[in-house]
SENU-82428 format. One record per residue (C-alpha): residue number from 1; residue in one letter; chain; x, y, z. Coordinates in steps of 0.2 Angstrom, whole numbers, plus 5000, padded with zeros to 4 digits. Layout:
BEGIN
+-----+--------+--------+------+------+------+
| num | residu | chaine |   px |   py |   pz |
+-----+--------+--------+------+------+------+
| NUM |      A |      A |    X |    Y |    Z |
...
+-----+--------+--------+------+------+------+
***
This chain:
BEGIN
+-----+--------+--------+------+------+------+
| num | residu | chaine |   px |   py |   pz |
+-----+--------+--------+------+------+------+
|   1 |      X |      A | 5000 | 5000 | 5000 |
|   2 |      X |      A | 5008 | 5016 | 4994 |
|   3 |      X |      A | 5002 | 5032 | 4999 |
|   4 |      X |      A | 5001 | 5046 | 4984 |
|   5 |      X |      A | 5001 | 5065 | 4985 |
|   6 |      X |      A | 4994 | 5075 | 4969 |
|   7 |      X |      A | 4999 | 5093 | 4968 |
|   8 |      X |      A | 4995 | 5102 | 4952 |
|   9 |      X |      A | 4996 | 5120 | 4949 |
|  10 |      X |      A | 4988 | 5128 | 4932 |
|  11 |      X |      A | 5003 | 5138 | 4924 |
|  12 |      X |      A | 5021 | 5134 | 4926 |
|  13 |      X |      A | 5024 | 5150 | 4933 |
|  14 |      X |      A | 5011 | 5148 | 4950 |
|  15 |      X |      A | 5017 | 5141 | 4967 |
|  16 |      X |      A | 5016 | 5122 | 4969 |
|  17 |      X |      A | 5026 | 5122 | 4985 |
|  18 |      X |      A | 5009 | 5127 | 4999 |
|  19 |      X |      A | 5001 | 5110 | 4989 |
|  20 |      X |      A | 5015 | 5100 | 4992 |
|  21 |      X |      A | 5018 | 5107 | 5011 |
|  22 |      X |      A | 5000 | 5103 | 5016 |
|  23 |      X |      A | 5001 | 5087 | 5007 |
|  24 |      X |      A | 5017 | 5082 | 5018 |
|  25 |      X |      A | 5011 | 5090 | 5034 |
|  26 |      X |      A | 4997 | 5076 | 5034 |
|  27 |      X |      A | 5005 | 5062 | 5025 |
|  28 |      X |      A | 5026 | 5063 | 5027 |
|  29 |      X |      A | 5027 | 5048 | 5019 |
|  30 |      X |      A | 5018 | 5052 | 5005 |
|  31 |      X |      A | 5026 | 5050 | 4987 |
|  32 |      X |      A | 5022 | 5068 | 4979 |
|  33 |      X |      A | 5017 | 5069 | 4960 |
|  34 |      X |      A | 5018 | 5087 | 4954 |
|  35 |      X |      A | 5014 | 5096 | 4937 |
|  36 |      X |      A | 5007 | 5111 | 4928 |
|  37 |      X |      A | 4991 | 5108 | 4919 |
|  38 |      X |      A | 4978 | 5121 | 4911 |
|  39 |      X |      A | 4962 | 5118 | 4907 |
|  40 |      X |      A | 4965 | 5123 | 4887 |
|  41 |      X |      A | 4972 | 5104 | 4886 |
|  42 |      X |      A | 4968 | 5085 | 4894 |
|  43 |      X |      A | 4988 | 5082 | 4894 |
|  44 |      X |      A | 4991 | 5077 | 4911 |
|  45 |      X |      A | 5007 | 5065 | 4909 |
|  46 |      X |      A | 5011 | 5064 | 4928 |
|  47 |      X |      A | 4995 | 5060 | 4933 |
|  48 |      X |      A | 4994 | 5048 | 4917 |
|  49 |      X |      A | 5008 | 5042 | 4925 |
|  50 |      X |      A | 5003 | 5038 | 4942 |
|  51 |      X |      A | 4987 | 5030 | 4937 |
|  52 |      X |      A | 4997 | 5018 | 4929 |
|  53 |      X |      A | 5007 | 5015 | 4945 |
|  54 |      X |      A | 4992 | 5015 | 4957 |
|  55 |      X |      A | 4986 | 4997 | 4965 |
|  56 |      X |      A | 4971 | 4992 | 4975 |
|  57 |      X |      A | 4973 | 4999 | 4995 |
|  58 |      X |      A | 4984 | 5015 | 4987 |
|  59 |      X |      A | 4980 | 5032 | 4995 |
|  60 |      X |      A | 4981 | 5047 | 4983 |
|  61 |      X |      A | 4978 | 5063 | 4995 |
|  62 |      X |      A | 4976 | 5079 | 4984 |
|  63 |      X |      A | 4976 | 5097 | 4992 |
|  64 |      X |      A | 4957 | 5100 | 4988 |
|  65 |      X |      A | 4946 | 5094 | 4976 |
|  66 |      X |      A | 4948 | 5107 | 4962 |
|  67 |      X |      A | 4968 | 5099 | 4960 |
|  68 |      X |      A | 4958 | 5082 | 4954 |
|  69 |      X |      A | 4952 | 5086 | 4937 |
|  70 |      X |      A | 4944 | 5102 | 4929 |
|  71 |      X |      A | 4926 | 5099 | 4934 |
|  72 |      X |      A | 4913 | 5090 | 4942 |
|  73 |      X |      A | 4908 | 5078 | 4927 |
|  74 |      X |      A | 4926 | 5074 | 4925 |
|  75 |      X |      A | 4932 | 5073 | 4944 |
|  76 |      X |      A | 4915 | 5063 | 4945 |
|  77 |      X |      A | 4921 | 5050 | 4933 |
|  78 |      X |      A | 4938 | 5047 | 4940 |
|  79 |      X |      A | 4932 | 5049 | 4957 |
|  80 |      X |      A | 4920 | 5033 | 4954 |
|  81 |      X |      A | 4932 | 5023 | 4942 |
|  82 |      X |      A | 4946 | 5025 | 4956 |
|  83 |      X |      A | 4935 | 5021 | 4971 |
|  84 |      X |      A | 4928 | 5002 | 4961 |
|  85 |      X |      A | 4947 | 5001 | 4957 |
|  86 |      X |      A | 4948 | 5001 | 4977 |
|  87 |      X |      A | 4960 | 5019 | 4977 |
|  88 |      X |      A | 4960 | 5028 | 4994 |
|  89 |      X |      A | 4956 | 5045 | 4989 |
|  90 |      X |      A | 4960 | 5059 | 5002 |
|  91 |      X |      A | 4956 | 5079 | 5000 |
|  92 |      X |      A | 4963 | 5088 | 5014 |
|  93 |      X |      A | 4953 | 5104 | 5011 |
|  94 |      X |      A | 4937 | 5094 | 5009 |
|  95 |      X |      A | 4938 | 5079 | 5023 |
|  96 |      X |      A | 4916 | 5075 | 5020 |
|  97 |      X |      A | 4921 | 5069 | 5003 |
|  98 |      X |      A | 4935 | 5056 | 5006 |
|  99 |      X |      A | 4931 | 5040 | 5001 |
| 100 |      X |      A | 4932 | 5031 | 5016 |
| 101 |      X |      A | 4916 | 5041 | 5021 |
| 102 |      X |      A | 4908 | 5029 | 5010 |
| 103 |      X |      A | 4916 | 5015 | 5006 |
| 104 |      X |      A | 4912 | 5012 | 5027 |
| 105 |      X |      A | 4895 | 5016 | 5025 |
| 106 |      X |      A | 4894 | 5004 | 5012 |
| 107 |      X |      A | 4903 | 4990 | 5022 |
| 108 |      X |      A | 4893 | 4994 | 5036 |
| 109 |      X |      A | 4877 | 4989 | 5026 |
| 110 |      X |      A | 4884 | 4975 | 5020 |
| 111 |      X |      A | 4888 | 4969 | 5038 |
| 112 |      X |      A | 4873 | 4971 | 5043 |
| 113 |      X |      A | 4865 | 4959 | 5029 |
| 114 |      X |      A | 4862 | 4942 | 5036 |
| 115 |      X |      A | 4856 | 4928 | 5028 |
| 116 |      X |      A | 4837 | 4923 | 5035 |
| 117 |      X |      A | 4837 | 4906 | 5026 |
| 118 |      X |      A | 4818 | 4913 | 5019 |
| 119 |      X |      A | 4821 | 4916 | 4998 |
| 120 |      X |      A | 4807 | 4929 | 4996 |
| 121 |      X |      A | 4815 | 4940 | 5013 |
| 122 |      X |      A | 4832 | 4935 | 5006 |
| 123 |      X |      A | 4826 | 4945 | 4991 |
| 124 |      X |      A | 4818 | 4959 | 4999 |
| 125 |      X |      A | 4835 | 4964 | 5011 |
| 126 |      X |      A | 4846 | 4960 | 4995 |
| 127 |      X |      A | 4834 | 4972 | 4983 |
| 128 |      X |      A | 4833 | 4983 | 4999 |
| 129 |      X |      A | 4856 | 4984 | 5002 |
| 130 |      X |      A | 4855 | 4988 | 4981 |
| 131 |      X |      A | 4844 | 5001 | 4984 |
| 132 |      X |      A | 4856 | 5008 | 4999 |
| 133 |      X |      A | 4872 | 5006 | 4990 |
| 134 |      X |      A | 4864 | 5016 | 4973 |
| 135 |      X |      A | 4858 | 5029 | 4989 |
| 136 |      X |      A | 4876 | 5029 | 4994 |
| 137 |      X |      A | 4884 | 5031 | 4978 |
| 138 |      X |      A | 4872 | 5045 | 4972 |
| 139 |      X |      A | 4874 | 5054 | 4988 |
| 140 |      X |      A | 4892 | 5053 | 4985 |
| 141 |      X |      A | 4889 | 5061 | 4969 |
| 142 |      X |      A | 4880 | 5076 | 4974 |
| 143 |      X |      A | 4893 | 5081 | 4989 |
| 144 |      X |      A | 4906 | 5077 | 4976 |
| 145 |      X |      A | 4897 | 5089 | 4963 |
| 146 |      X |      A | 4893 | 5102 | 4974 |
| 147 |      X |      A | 4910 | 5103 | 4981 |
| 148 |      X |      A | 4916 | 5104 | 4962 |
| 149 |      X |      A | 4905 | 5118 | 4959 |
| 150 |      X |      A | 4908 | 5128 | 4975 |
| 151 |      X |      A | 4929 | 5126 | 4970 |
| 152 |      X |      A | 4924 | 5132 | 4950 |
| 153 |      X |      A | 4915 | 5148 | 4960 |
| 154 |      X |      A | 4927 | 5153 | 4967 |
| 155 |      X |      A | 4941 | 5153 | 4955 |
| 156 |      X |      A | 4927 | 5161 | 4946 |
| 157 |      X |      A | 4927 | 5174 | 4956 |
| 158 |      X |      A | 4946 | 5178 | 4958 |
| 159 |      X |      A | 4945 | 5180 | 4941 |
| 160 |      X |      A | 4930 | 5192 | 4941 |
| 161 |      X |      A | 4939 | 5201 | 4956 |
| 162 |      X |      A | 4956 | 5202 | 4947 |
| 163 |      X |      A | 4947 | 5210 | 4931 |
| 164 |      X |      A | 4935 | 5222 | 4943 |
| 165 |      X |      A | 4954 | 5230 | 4949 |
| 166 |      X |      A | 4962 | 5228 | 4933 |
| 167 |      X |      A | 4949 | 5240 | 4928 |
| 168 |      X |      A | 4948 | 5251 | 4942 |
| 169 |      X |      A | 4967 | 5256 | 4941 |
| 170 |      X |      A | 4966 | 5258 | 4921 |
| 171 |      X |      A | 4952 | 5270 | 4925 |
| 172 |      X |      A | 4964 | 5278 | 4940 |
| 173 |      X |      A | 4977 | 5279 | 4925 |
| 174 |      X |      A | 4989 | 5267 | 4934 |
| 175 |      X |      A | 5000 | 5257 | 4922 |
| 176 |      X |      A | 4996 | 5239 | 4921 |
| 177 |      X |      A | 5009 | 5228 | 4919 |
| 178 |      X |      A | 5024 | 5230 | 4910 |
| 179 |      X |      A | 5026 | 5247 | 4898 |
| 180 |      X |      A | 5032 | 5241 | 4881 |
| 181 |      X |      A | 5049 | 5241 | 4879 |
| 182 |      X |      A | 5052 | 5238 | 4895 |
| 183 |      X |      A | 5062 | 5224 | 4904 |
| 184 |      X |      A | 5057 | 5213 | 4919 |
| 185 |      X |      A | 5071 | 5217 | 4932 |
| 186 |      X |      A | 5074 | 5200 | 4943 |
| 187 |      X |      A | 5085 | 5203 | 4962 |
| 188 |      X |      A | 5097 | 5195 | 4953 |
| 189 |      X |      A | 5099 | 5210 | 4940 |
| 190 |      X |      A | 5093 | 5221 | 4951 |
| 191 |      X |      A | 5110 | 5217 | 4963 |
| 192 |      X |      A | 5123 | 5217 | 4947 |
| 193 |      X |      A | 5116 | 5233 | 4942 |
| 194 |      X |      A | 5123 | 5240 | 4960 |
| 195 |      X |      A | 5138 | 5232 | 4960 |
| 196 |      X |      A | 5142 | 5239 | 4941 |
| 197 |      X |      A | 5135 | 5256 | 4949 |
| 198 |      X |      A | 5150 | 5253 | 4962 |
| 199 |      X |      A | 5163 | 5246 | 4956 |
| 200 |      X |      A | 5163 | 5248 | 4936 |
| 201 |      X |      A | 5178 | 5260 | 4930 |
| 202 |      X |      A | 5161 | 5269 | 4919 |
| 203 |      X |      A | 5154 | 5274 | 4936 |
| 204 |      X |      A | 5171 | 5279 | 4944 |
| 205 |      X |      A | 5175 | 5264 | 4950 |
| 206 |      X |      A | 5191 | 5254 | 4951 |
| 207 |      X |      A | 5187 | 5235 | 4940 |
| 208 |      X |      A | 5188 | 5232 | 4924 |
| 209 |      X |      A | 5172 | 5226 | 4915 |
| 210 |      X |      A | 5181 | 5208 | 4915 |
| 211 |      X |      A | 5183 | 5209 | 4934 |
| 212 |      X |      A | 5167 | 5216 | 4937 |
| 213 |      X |      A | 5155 | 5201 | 4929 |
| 214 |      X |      A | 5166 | 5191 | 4941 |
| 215 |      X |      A | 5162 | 5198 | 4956 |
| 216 |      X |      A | 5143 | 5200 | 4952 |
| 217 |      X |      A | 5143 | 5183 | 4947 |
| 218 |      X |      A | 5137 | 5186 | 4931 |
| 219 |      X |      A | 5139 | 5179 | 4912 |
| 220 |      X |      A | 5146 | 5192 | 4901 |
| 221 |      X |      A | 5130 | 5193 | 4891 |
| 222 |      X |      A | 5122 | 5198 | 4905 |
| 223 |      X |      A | 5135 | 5208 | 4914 |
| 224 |      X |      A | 5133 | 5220 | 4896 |
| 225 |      X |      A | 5114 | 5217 | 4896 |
| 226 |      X |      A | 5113 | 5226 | 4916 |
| 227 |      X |      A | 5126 | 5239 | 4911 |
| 228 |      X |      A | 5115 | 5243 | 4896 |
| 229 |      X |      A | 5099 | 5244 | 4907 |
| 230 |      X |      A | 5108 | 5255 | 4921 |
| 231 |      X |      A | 5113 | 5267 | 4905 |
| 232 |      X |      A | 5096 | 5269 | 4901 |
| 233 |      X |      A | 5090 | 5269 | 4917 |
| 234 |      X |      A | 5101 | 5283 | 4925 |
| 235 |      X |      A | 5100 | 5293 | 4908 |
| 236 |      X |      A | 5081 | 5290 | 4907 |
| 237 |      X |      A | 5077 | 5278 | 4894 |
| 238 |      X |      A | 5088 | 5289 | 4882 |
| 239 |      X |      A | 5102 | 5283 | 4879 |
| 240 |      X |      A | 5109 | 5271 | 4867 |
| 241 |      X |      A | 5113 | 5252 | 4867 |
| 242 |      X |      A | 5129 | 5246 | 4868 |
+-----+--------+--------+------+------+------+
***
Protein backbone atom coordinates (compact mmCIF):
# COMPACT_ATOMS: atom_id res chain seq x y z
CA UNK A 1 0.00 0.00 0.00
CA UNK A 2 1.51 3.26 -1.15
CA UNK A 3 0.44 6.50 -0.23
CA UNK A 4 0.22 9.13 -3.14
CA UNK A 5 0.12 13.06 -3.01
CA UNK A 6 -1.11 14.93 -6.29
CA UNK A 7 -0.17 18.70 -6.34
CA UNK A 8 -0.98 20.31 -9.55
CA UNK A 9 -0.87 24.09 -10.30
CA UNK A 10 -2.48 25.51 -13.69
CA UNK A 11 0.57 27.53 -15.11
CA UNK A 12 4.29 26.87 -14.79
CA UNK A 13 4.80 29.96 -13.43
CA UNK A 14 2.25 29.66 -10.04
CA UNK A 15 3.46 28.14 -6.63
CA UNK A 16 3.10 24.40 -6.15
CA UNK A 17 5.14 24.43 -3.05
CA UNK A 18 1.86 25.35 -0.13
CA UNK A 19 0.19 22.10 -2.27
CA UNK A 20 2.99 20.07 -1.70
CA UNK A 21 3.60 21.31 2.24
CA UNK A 22 -0.04 20.69 3.22
CA UNK A 23 0.19 17.36 1.48
CA UNK A 24 3.36 16.33 3.53
CA UNK A 25 2.14 18.02 6.72
CA UNK A 26 -0.58 15.11 6.80
CA UNK A 27 0.95 12.39 5.00
CA UNK A 28 5.28 12.62 5.44
CA UNK A 29 5.37 9.53 3.84
CA UNK A 30 3.53 10.43 0.93
CA UNK A 31 5.15 10.07 -2.62
CA UNK A 32 4.41 13.51 -4.27
CA UNK A 33 3.35 13.90 -7.92
CA UNK A 34 3.58 17.40 -9.15
CA UNK A 35 2.83 19.21 -12.52
CA UNK A 36 1.33 22.14 -14.39
CA UNK A 37 -1.88 21.66 -16.23
CA UNK A 38 -4.48 24.16 -17.88
CA UNK A 39 -7.70 23.61 -18.65
CA UNK A 40 -6.96 24.50 -22.50
CA UNK A 41 -5.52 20.72 -22.71
CA UNK A 42 -6.43 17.06 -21.28
CA UNK A 43 -2.49 16.41 -21.25
CA UNK A 44 -1.80 15.30 -17.87
CA UNK A 45 1.43 13.05 -18.11
CA UNK A 46 2.16 12.77 -14.42
CA UNK A 47 -1.10 12.09 -13.46
CA UNK A 48 -1.23 9.58 -16.66
CA UNK A 49 1.65 8.34 -15.06
CA UNK A 50 0.51 7.54 -11.58
CA UNK A 51 -2.56 6.08 -12.51
CA UNK A 52 -0.60 3.66 -14.25
CA UNK A 53 1.43 2.94 -10.93
CA UNK A 54 -1.66 2.98 -8.68
CA UNK A 55 -2.86 -0.52 -7.08
CA UNK A 56 -5.77 -1.52 -4.93
CA UNK A 57 -5.50 -0.19 -1.07
CA UNK A 58 -3.30 2.96 -2.53
CA UNK A 59 -4.08 6.31 -1.01
CA UNK A 60 -3.86 9.35 -3.50
CA UNK A 61 -4.46 12.68 -1.07
CA UNK A 62 -4.74 15.82 -3.21
CA UNK A 63 -4.72 19.34 -1.57
CA UNK A 64 -8.56 20.04 -2.42
CA UNK A 65 -10.78 18.85 -4.87
CA UNK A 66 -10.32 21.47 -7.62
CA UNK A 67 -6.33 19.84 -7.95
CA UNK A 68 -8.36 16.31 -9.14
CA UNK A 69 -9.69 17.24 -12.51
CA UNK A 70 -11.20 20.40 -14.10
CA UNK A 71 -14.79 19.88 -13.27
CA UNK A 72 -17.36 18.01 -11.69
CA UNK A 73 -18.37 15.57 -14.51
CA UNK A 74 -14.79 14.72 -15.01
CA UNK A 75 -13.69 14.62 -11.15
CA UNK A 76 -16.93 12.53 -11.06
CA UNK A 77 -15.75 10.03 -13.38
CA UNK A 78 -12.42 9.47 -11.94
CA UNK A 79 -13.57 9.89 -8.58
CA UNK A 80 -15.98 6.55 -9.21
CA UNK A 81 -13.58 4.65 -11.57
CA UNK A 82 -10.71 5.00 -8.83
CA UNK A 83 -12.91 4.22 -5.76
CA UNK A 84 -14.32 0.37 -7.78
CA UNK A 85 -10.55 0.30 -8.59
CA UNK A 86 -10.33 0.24 -4.52
CA UNK A 87 -7.98 3.71 -4.51
CA UNK A 88 -8.01 5.53 -1.26
CA UNK A 89 -8.79 9.07 -2.17
CA UNK A 90 -7.99 11.83 0.33
CA UNK A 91 -8.88 15.83 0.06
CA UNK A 92 -7.36 17.67 2.80
CA UNK A 93 -9.44 20.89 2.15
CA UNK A 94 -12.70 18.77 1.87
CA UNK A 95 -12.48 15.72 4.52
CA UNK A 96 -16.78 14.97 3.92
CA UNK A 97 -15.73 13.77 0.51
CA UNK A 98 -13.08 11.18 1.29
CA UNK A 99 -13.72 8.06 0.16
CA UNK A 100 -13.54 6.22 3.16
CA UNK A 101 -16.79 8.13 4.23
CA UNK A 102 -18.47 5.81 1.91
CA UNK A 103 -16.85 2.96 1.17
CA UNK A 104 -17.53 2.39 5.48
CA UNK A 105 -21.02 3.24 4.92
CA UNK A 106 -21.29 0.73 2.45
CA UNK A 107 -19.47 -1.98 4.31
CA UNK A 108 -21.36 -1.26 7.23
CA UNK A 109 -24.66 -2.11 5.11
CA UNK A 110 -23.18 -5.09 4.10
CA UNK A 111 -22.41 -6.19 7.53
CA UNK A 112 -25.48 -5.85 8.60
CA UNK A 113 -26.98 -8.10 5.74
CA UNK A 114 -27.67 -11.52 7.25
CA UNK A 115 -28.85 -14.31 5.57
CA UNK A 116 -32.68 -15.42 7.02
CA UNK A 117 -32.62 -18.85 5.23
CA UNK A 118 -36.34 -17.36 3.70
CA UNK A 119 -35.76 -16.73 -0.35
CA UNK A 120 -38.67 -14.18 -0.74
CA UNK A 121 -36.97 -12.03 2.59
CA UNK A 122 -33.65 -12.92 1.15
CA UNK A 123 -34.89 -11.08 -1.90
CA UNK A 124 -36.31 -8.28 -0.10
CA UNK A 125 -32.93 -7.17 2.23
CA UNK A 126 -30.88 -8.04 -1.06
CA UNK A 127 -33.30 -5.55 -3.47
CA UNK A 128 -33.41 -3.33 -0.23
CA UNK A 129 -28.83 -3.12 0.33
CA UNK A 130 -29.09 -2.47 -3.83
CA UNK A 131 -31.16 0.29 -3.21
CA UNK A 132 -28.79 1.63 -0.19
CA UNK A 133 -25.57 1.19 -2.04
CA UNK A 134 -27.28 3.10 -5.45
CA UNK A 135 -28.30 5.85 -2.20
CA UNK A 136 -24.85 5.74 -1.17
CA UNK A 137 -23.26 6.27 -4.39
CA UNK A 138 -25.56 9.05 -5.54
CA UNK A 139 -25.19 10.77 -2.39
CA UNK A 140 -21.56 10.69 -2.96
CA UNK A 141 -22.30 12.15 -6.25
CA UNK A 142 -24.01 15.16 -5.13
CA UNK A 143 -21.36 16.14 -2.29
CA UNK A 144 -18.71 15.45 -4.77
CA UNK A 145 -20.54 17.80 -7.40
CA UNK A 146 -21.37 20.44 -5.20
CA UNK A 147 -17.93 20.54 -3.74
CA UNK A 148 -16.73 20.85 -7.52
CA UNK A 149 -18.99 23.67 -8.29
CA UNK A 150 -18.31 25.66 -4.93
CA UNK A 151 -14.16 25.17 -6.04
CA UNK A 152 -15.18 26.43 -9.91
CA UNK A 153 -16.99 29.64 -7.91
CA UNK A 154 -14.61 30.62 -6.50
CA UNK A 155 -11.74 30.60 -9.08
CA UNK A 156 -14.67 32.21 -10.81
CA UNK A 157 -14.63 34.83 -8.71
CA UNK A 158 -10.86 35.57 -8.35
CA UNK A 159 -11.03 36.09 -11.86
CA UNK A 160 -14.02 38.40 -11.72
CA UNK A 161 -12.30 40.27 -8.75
CA UNK A 162 -8.86 40.44 -10.61
CA UNK A 163 -10.55 42.00 -13.84
CA UNK A 164 -12.91 44.32 -11.49
CA UNK A 165 -9.28 45.91 -10.27
CA UNK A 166 -7.58 45.53 -13.36
CA UNK A 167 -10.11 48.09 -14.31
CA UNK A 168 -10.43 50.26 -11.62
CA UNK A 169 -6.54 51.14 -11.88
CA UNK A 170 -6.74 51.55 -15.71
CA UNK A 171 -9.66 54.02 -14.99
CA UNK A 172 -7.22 55.69 -12.10
CA UNK A 173 -4.60 55.83 -14.90
CA UNK A 174 -2.20 53.32 -13.15
CA UNK A 175 0.03 51.42 -15.58
CA UNK A 176 -0.87 47.80 -15.87
CA UNK A 177 1.83 45.52 -16.24
CA UNK A 178 4.72 46.03 -17.98
CA UNK A 179 5.18 49.42 -20.45
CA UNK A 180 6.49 48.16 -23.88
CA UNK A 181 9.75 48.19 -24.28
CA UNK A 182 10.46 47.68 -20.90
CA UNK A 183 12.33 44.88 -19.14
CA UNK A 184 11.33 42.50 -16.14
CA UNK A 185 14.11 43.35 -13.55
CA UNK A 186 14.83 40.09 -11.46
CA UNK A 187 17.02 40.54 -7.53
CA UNK A 188 19.49 38.96 -9.31
CA UNK A 189 19.80 41.98 -11.94
CA UNK A 190 18.65 44.30 -9.75
CA UNK A 191 22.04 43.38 -7.36
CA UNK A 192 24.66 43.46 -10.61
CA UNK A 193 23.23 46.57 -11.54
CA UNK A 194 24.59 48.00 -8.06
CA UNK A 195 27.60 46.46 -8.03
CA UNK A 196 28.47 47.80 -11.83
CA UNK A 197 27.07 51.22 -10.26
CA UNK A 198 29.92 50.70 -7.54
CA UNK A 199 32.68 49.26 -8.79
CA UNK A 200 32.69 49.56 -12.76
CA UNK A 201 35.62 52.03 -13.95
CA UNK A 202 32.28 53.73 -16.20
CA UNK A 203 30.83 54.87 -12.87
CA UNK A 204 34.11 55.79 -11.26
CA UNK A 205 35.10 52.75 -9.96
CA UNK A 206 38.27 50.80 -9.89
CA UNK A 207 37.44 47.07 -11.93
CA UNK A 208 37.56 46.34 -15.26
CA UNK A 209 34.43 45.15 -16.94
CA UNK A 210 36.20 41.51 -17.06
CA UNK A 211 36.64 41.84 -13.18
CA UNK A 212 33.34 43.23 -12.54
CA UNK A 213 31.10 40.24 -14.29
CA UNK A 214 33.19 38.25 -11.85
CA UNK A 215 32.36 39.58 -8.89
CA UNK A 216 28.56 39.97 -9.66
CA UNK A 217 28.58 36.53 -10.59
CA UNK A 218 27.38 37.14 -13.83
CA UNK A 219 27.90 35.70 -17.66
CA UNK A 220 29.26 38.32 -19.77
CA UNK A 221 26.02 38.52 -21.87
CA UNK A 222 24.41 39.52 -18.94
CA UNK A 223 27.06 41.64 -17.25
CA UNK A 224 26.57 43.93 -20.83
CA UNK A 225 22.71 43.42 -20.76
CA UNK A 226 22.52 45.12 -16.79
CA UNK A 227 25.10 47.88 -17.89
CA UNK A 228 22.93 48.69 -20.89
CA UNK A 229 19.81 48.75 -18.51
CA UNK A 230 21.65 50.96 -15.73
CA UNK A 231 22.62 53.33 -18.94
CA UNK A 232 19.18 53.71 -19.86
CA UNK A 233 17.92 53.89 -16.51
CA UNK A 234 20.20 56.64 -15.06
CA UNK A 235 19.93 58.62 -18.37
CA UNK A 236 16.14 58.05 -18.68
CA UNK A 237 15.42 55.69 -21.19
CA UNK A 238 17.52 57.83 -23.55
CA UNK A 239 20.48 56.51 -24.11
CA UNK A 240 21.70 54.24 -26.53
CA UNK A 241 22.62 50.45 -26.62
CA UNK A 242 25.70 49.29 -26.32
Amino acid sequence: MTFWGYARVSTPTQKIDRQIDNIKRQYPEAVIISEAFTGTTTDRPAWAGLEKKLKPGDTVIFDEVSRMSRNAAEGMALYEKLFNAGINLVFLKEPHINSAVYREALEQQQARHNETGRPAADKLIDTIMEALRVYTIDLAREQIEIAFRMAQKEVDLLHQRTSEGMKKAQTAGKQIGRREGSTLETKKGRKAKEIIQRHSKDYGGSLTDAECWTLAGVSRNSFYKYKRELREDLSGGEAGSR
